[in-house]
C-alpha positions in Angstrom: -148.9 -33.3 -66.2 -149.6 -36.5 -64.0 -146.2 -36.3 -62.3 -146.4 -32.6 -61.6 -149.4 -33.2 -59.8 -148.2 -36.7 -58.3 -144.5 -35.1 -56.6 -146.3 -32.7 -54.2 -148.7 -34.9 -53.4 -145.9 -37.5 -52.3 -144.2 -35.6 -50.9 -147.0 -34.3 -48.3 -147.4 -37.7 -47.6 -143.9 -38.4 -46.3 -144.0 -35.3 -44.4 -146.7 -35.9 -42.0 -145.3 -38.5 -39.7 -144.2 -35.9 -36.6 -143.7 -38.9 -33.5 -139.9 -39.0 -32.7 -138.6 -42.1 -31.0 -135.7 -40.1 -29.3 -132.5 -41.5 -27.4 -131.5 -38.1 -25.9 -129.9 -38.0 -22.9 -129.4 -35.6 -20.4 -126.5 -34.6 -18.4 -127.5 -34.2 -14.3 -127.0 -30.5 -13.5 -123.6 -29.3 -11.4 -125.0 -28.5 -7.6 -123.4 -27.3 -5.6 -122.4 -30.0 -3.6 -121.4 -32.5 -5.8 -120.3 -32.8 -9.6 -121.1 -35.8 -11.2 -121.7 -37.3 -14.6 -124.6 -39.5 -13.8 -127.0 -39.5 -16.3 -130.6 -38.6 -14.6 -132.9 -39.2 -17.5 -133.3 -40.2 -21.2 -136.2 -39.2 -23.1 -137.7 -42.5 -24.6 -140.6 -41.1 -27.1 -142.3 -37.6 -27.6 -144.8 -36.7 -30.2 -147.8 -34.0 -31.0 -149.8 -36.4 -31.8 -151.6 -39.4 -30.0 -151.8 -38.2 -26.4 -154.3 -38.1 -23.8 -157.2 -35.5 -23.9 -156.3 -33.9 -20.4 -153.3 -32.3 -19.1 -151.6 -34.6 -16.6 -148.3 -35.8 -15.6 -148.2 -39.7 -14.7 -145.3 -41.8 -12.9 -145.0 -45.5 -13.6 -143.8 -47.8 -11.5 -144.0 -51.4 -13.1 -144.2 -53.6 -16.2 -147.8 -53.5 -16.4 -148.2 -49.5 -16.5 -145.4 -49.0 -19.1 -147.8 -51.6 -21.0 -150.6 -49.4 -20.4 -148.7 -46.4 -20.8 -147.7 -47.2 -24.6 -151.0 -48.7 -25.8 -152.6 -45.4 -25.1 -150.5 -43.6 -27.5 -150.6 -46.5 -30.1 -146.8 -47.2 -29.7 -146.1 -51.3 -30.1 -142.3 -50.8 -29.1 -142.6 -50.9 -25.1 -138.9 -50.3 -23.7 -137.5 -52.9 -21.3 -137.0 -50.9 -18.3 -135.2 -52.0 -14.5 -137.9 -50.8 -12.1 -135.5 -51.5 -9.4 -133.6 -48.7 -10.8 -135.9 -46.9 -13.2 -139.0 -44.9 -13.4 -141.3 -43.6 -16.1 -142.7 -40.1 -16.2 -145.2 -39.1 -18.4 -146.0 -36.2 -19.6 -149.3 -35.1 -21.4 -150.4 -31.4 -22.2 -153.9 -32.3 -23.0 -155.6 -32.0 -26.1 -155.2 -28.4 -28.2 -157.0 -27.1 -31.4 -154.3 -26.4 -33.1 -150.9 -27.4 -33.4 -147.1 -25.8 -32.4 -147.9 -26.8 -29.4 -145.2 -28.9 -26.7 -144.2 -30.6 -23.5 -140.9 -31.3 -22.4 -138.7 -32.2 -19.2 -136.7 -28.6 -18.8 -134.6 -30.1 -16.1 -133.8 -32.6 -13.6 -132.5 -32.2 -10.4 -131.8 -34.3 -7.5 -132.1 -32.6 -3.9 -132.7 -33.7 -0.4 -133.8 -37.3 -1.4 -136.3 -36.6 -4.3 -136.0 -36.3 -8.1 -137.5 -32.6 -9.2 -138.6 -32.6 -12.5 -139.0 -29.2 -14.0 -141.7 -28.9 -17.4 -141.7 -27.1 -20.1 -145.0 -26.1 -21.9 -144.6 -23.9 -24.9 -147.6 -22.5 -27.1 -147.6 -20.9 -30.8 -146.6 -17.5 -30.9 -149.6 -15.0 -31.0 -150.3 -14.5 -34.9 -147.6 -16.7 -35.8 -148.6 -19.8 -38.6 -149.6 -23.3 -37.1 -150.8 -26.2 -38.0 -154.7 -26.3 -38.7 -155.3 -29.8 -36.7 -156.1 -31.0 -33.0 -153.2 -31.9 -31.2 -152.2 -34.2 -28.6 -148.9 -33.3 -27.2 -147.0 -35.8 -24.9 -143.4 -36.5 -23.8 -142.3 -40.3 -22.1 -139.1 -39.9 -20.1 -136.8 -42.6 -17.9 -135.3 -41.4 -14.8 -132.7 -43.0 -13.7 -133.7 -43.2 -9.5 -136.4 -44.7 -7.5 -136.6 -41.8 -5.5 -139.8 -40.0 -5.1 -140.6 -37.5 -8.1 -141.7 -34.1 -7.7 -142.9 -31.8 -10.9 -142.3 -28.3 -11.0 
């Protein structure tokens, strides 16, 4: 009877971890003028849990922010990044009262000079099941310019 009782609980336990370290990367979008395989961005970390309170999209532009970056969503594992080359964007829905909640980079584009980064917010669906527990939703990106940012 002990065991029956003991599997669910385990396996509960082992489910509730939702912070993804992620290594995606994303293509650059064909414009028109030129086609390219440069890679624009790589999403470093995402999670629904552990973000700021309020909604806000942050850009970091040395050692010392990435630091403070990662300690406020408890993450130890701070990325060596070129900031020569590189930036850091940030992005943090606020905090939500339930979860199925997201934030992601839709798209990046390069034009005239700047780095257009197009976000993605999605919501549960209207009577649809989600989790019972605040939530925190963030998304940690690398672009691969130096060139000023612009969020859409």
């Amino acid at each position: 009877m002990k065991k029956i009782v003991l599997v669910p609980f385990v396996l509960l336990l082992f489910s509730c971890d939702s912070t993804k370290i992620a290594n995606e990367t994303a293509e650059k979008p064909v414009t028109e003028q030129k086609k390219t395989s440069e890679k624009l961005y790589t999403i470093l970390s995402e999670s629904d849990y552990q973000g700021k309170e309020a909604r806000s999209f942050e850009i970091i532009k040395d050692n010392e922010g990435l630091s403070k970056l990662y300690a406020s969503v408890n993450d130890e594992q701070v990325p060596k990044i070129d900031f020569s080359k590189e930036r850091i964007v940030a992005l943090f829905l606020g905090q939500k009262n339930t979860g199925g909640y997201s934030i992601k980079v839709k798209n990046v584009v390069e034009k005239g000079g700047k780095i257009y980064v197009s976000v993605e917010e999605t919501a549960p669906k209207p009577g649809g099941m989600a989790t019972m527990a605040i939530s925190n939703p963030y998304t940690i990106v690398k672009i691969n310019a130096t060139k000023d940012i612009v969020f859409e």
